[in-house]
C-alpha positions as CSV (number, residue, x, y, z in Angstrom):
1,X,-11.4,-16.0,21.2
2,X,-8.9,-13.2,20.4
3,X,-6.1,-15.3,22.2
4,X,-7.0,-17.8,19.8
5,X,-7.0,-16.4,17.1
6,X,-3.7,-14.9,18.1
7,X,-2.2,-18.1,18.5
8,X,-3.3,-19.4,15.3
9,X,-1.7,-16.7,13.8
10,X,1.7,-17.2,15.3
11,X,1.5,-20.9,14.6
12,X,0.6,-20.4,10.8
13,X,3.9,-17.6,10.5
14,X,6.2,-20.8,12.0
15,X,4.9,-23.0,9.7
16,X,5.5,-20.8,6.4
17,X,8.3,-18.8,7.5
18,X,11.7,-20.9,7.0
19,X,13.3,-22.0,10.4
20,X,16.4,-21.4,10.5
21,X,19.2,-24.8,11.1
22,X,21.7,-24.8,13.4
23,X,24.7,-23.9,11.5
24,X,23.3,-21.1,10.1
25,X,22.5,-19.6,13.6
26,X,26.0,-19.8,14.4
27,X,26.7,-18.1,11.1
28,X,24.1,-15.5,11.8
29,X,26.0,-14.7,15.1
30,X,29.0,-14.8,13.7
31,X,28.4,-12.3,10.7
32,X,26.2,-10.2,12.9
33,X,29.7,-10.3,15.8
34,X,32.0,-8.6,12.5
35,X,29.6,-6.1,11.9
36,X,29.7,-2.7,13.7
37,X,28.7,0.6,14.3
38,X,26.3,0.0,11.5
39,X,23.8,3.2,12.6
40,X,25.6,6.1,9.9
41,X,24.1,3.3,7.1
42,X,21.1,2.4,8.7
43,X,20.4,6.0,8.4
44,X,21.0,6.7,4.9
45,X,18.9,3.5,4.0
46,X,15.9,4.9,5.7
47,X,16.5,8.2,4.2
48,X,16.2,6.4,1.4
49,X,13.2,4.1,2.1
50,X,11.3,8.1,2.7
51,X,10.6,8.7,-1.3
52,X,8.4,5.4,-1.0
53,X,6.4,6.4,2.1
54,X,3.4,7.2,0.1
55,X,3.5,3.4,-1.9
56,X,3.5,2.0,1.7
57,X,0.3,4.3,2.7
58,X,-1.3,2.4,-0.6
59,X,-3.1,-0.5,1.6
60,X,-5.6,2.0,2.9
61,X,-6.4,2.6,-0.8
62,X,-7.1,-1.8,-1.0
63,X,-8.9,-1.9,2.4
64,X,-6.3,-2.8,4.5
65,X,-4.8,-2.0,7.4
66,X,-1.0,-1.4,8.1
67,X,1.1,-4.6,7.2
68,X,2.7,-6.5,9.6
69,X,5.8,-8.3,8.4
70,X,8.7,-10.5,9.8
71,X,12.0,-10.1,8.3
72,X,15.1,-12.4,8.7
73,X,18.6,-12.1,7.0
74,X,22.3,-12.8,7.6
75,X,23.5,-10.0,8.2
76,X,24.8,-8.7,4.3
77,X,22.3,-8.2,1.9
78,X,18.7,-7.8,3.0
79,X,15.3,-7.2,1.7
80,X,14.6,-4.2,2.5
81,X,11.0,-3.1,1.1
82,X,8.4,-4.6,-0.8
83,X,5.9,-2.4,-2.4
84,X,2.1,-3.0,-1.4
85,X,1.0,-2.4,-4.8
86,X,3.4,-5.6,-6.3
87,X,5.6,-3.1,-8.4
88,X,9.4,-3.5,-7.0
89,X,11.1,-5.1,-4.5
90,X,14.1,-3.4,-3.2
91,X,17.5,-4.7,-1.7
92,X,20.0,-3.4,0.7
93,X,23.7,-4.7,1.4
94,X,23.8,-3.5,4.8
95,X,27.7,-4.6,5.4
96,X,31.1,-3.2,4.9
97,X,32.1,-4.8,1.7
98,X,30.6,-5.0,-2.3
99,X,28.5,-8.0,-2.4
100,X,28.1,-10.5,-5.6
101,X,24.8,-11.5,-6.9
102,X,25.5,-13.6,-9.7
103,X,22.8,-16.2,-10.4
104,X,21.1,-15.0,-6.6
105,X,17.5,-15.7,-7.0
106,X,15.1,-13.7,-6.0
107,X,11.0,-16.0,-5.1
108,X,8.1,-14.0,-4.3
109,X,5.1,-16.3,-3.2
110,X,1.8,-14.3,-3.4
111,X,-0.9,-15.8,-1.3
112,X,1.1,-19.2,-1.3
113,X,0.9,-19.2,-5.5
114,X,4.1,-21.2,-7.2
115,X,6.5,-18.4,-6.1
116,X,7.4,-15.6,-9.1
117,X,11.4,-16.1,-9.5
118,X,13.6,-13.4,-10.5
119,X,17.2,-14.3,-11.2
120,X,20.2,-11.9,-11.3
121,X,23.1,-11.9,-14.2
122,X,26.2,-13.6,-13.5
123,X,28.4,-10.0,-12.8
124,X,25.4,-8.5,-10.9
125,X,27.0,-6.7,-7.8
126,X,26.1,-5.1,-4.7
127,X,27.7,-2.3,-3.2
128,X,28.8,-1.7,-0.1
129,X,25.5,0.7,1.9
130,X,23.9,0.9,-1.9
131,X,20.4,-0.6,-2.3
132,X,19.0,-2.3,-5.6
133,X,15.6,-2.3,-6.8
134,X,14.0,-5.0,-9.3
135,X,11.0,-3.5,-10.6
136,X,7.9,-5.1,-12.7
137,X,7.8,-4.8,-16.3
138,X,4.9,-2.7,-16.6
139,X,6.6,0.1,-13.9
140,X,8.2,2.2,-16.7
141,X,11.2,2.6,-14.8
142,X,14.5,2.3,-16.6
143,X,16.5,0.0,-16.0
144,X,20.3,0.9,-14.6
145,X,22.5,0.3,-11.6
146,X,20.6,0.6,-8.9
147,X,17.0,-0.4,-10.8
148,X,16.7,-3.6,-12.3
149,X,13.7,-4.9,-14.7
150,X,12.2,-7.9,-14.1
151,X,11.8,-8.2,-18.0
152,X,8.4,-11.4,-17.7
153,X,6.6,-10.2,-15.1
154,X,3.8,-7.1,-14.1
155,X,2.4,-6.6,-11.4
156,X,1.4,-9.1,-9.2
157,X,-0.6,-6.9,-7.3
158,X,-1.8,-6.0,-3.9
159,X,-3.0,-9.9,-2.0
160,X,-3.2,-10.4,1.9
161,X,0.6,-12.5,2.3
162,X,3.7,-11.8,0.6
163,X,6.5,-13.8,1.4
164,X,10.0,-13.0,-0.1
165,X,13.0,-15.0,-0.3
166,X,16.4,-14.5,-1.5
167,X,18.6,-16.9,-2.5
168,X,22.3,-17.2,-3.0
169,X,24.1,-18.8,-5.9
170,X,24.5,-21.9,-3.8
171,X,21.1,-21.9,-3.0
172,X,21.2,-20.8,0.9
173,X,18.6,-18.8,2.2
174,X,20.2,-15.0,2.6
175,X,17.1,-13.0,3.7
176,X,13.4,-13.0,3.6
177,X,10.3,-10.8,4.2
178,X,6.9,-11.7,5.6
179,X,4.2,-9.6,4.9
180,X,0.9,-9.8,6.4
181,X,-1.9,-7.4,5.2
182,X,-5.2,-6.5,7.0
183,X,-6.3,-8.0,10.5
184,X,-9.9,-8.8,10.4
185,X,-10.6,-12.2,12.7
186,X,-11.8,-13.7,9.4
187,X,-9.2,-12.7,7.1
188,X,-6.6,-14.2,9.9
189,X,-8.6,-17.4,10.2
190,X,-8.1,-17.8,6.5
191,X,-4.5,-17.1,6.2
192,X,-3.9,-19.8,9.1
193,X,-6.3,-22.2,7.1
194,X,-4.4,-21.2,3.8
195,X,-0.9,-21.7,5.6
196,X,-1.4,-24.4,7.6
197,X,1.9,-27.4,8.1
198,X,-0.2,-29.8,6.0
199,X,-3.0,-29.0,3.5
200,X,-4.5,-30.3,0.7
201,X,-7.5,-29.0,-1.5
202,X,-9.4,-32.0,-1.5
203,X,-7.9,-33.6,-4.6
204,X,-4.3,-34.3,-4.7
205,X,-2.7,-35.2,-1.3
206,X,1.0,-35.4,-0.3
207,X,0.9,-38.7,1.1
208,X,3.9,-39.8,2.0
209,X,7.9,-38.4,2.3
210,X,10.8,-41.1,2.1
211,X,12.3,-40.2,5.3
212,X,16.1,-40.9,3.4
213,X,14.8,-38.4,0.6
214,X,14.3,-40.9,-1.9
215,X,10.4,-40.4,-3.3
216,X,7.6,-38.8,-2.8
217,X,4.7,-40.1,-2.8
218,X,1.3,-38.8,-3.9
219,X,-2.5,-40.1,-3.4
220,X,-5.3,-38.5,-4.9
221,X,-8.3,-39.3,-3.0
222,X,-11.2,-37.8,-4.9
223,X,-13.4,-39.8,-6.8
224,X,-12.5,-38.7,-10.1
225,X,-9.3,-39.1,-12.4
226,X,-7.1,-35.9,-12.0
227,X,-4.9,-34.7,-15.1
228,X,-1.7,-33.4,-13.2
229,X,0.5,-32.3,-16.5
230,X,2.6,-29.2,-15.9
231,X,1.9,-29.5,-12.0
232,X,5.6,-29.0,-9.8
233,X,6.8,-30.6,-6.8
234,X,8.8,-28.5,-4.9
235,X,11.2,-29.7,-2.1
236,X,12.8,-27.2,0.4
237,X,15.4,-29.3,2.4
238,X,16.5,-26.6,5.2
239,X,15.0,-24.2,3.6
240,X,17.7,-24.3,0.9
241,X,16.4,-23.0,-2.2
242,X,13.7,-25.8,-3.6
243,X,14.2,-28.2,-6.0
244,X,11.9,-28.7,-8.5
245,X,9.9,-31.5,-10.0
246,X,8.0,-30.6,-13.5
247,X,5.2,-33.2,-14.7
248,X,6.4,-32.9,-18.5
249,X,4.0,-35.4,-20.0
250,X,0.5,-36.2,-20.0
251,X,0.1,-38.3,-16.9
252,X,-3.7,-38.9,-15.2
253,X,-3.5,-40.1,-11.4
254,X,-6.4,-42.3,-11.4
255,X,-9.2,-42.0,-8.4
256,X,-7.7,-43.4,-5.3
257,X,-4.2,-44.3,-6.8
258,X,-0.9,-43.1,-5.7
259,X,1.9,-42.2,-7.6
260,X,5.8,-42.1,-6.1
261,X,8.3,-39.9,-7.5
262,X,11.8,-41.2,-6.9
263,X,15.2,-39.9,-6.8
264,X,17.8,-41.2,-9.5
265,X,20.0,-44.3,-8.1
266,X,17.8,-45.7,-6.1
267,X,17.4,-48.8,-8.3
268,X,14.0,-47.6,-9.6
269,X,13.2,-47.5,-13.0
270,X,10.5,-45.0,-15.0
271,X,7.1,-46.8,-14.9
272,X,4.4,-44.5,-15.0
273,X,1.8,-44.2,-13.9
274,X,2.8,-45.5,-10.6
275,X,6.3,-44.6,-10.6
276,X,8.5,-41.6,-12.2
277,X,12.2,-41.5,-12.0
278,X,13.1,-37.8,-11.4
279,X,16.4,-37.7,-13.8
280,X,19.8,-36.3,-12.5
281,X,18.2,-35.4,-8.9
282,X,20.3,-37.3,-5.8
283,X,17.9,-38.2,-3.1
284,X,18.3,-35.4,-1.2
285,X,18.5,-36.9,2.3
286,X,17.4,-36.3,5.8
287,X,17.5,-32.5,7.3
288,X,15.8,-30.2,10.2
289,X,13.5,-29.0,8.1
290,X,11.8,-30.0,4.5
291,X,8.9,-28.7,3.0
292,X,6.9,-30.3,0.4
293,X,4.5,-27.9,-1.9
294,X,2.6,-29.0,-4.8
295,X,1.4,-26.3,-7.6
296,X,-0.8,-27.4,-10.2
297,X,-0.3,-25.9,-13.8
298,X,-1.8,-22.6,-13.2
299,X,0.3,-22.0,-10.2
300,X,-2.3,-22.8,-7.4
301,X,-1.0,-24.2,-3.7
302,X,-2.9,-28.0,-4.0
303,X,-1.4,-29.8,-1.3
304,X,1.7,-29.3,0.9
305,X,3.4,-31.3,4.3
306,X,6.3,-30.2,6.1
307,X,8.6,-32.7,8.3
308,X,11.2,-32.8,10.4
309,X,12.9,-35.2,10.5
310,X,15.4,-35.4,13.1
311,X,12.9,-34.2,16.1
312,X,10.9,-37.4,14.7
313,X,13.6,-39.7,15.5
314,X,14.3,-37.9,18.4
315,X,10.6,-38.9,19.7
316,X,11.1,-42.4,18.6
317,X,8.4,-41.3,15.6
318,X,9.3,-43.5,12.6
């Protein structure tokens, strides 16, 4: 039963945690084969990480037990600590040269909620071995070089799964953090439930991806009308930073019916309620990886699917 549970586990983190595509493997080697004796830094970094020792030895406080987390990056900037307690997130650039962060984004997804998006001035800056720390309004911190406030949001508090991204101003994944608190077999069962590669809450399904990237398409399959206004639709092609469909206007997906949401020049025109044209959005194509999330207006996870594509054609799987 343990081994199971164990498995589960590790098959949840794969489905939630972005895979990484082949060319930025290769990147990741390469930036990693420039970097050297990086040990002097490493040093001062966890010199500094020591004043927040007694934030991290907060989970006992909630219950929990020590987090477990799984971090990835390319080798510059990395996310280097994420307070237990949902007050800060702090940043390192761990390479030899000043790093710029303008219009970097910054997506913290708590419990799989519509992530909470921070997104950093156009001269922002890293330097070289310095670390930056965006804090939540309500910290009292102020604000300065090295501390940044992240002026709409408090606390979002201490949950059982944090996963942080970071995102470049071309929208490539840069680094991440996955934090997993507590280890009870029931808590775990829940995450994998919570986490799983396709999910739905029993309303609103994800029914089908255009495998060209030109709609998605979306069933509910309850048996009464659902009011989707202010729900988003968010795409991550290879793990890329999403893309992001907003239901503006009142629209009410009917018992049973489906409604496709199509790419711009795809010959399609705006008919709701069975089809909406999502303005100046390309279809996006095929990729390794995409992930499709659904967050109704108060930010709940309602459905989600995740495809790949090219290992499906590679089957023979149309």
């Amino acid at each position: 039963m343990k081994e199971d549970i164990q498995a589960k586990i590790k098959e949840s983190k794969c489905n939630t945690f972005p895979k990484l595509t082949q060319s930025r493997i290769e990147q990741q080697k390469k930036d990693g084969a420039e970097e050297q004796d990086l040990t002097q830094l490493e040093d001062k970094n966890k010199e500094k990480g020591q004043d927040h020792e007694s934030s991290q030895s907060t989970s006992q406080d909630y219950g929990f037990t020590s987090p477990t987390s799984q971090d990835w990056d390319m080798g510059r900037i990395t996310v280097d600590e994420v307070d237990l307690k949902g007050t800060y997130v702090r940043l390192s650039n761990k390479s030899n040269q000043d790093q710029p962060l303008g219009d970097w984004e910054l997506h913290v997804h708590v419990n799989n909620r519509k992530p909470i998006k921070y997104q950093f001035k156009k001269t922002s800056k890293l330097e070289a071995g310095k670390t930056v720390t965006i804090w939540a309004r309500e910290s009292g911190v102020k604000p300065d070089n090295a501390n940044l406030m992240w002026s709409t949001k408090t606390s979002w508090g201490t949950r059982e799964q944090l996963l942080v991204y970071l995102y470049s101003k071309t929208g490539e994944l840069e680094a991440s953090k996955v934090i997993q608190l507590g280890d009870s077999p029931n808590q775990q069962e829940i995450d994998t439930c919570v986490t799983s590669q396709d999910s739905d809450k029993g309303h609103i399904m994800v029914d089908e991806v255009d495998p060209e990237g030109k709609y998605v398409r979306l069933c509910n399959k309850s048996k009464t009308d659902q009011q989707i206004k202010n729900w988003e639709l968010y795409l991550h092609v290879n793990n890329k930073k999403p893309i992001i469909y907003t239901f503006r206007n009142s629209l009410k997906l009917k018992a049973g019916e489906t409604v496709k949401i199509w790419a711009s020049g795809c010959g399609v025109n705006h008919n709701p309620p069975t089809d909406l044209l999502w303005r100046n959005q390309n279809p996006w194509g095929t990729g390794e990886h995409l992930l499709v999330s659904l967050y109704s207006c108060n930010g709940e996870l309602e459905a989600n699917k995740s495809l790949e594509p090219e290992k499906s054609q590679e089957r023979g799987i149309n």
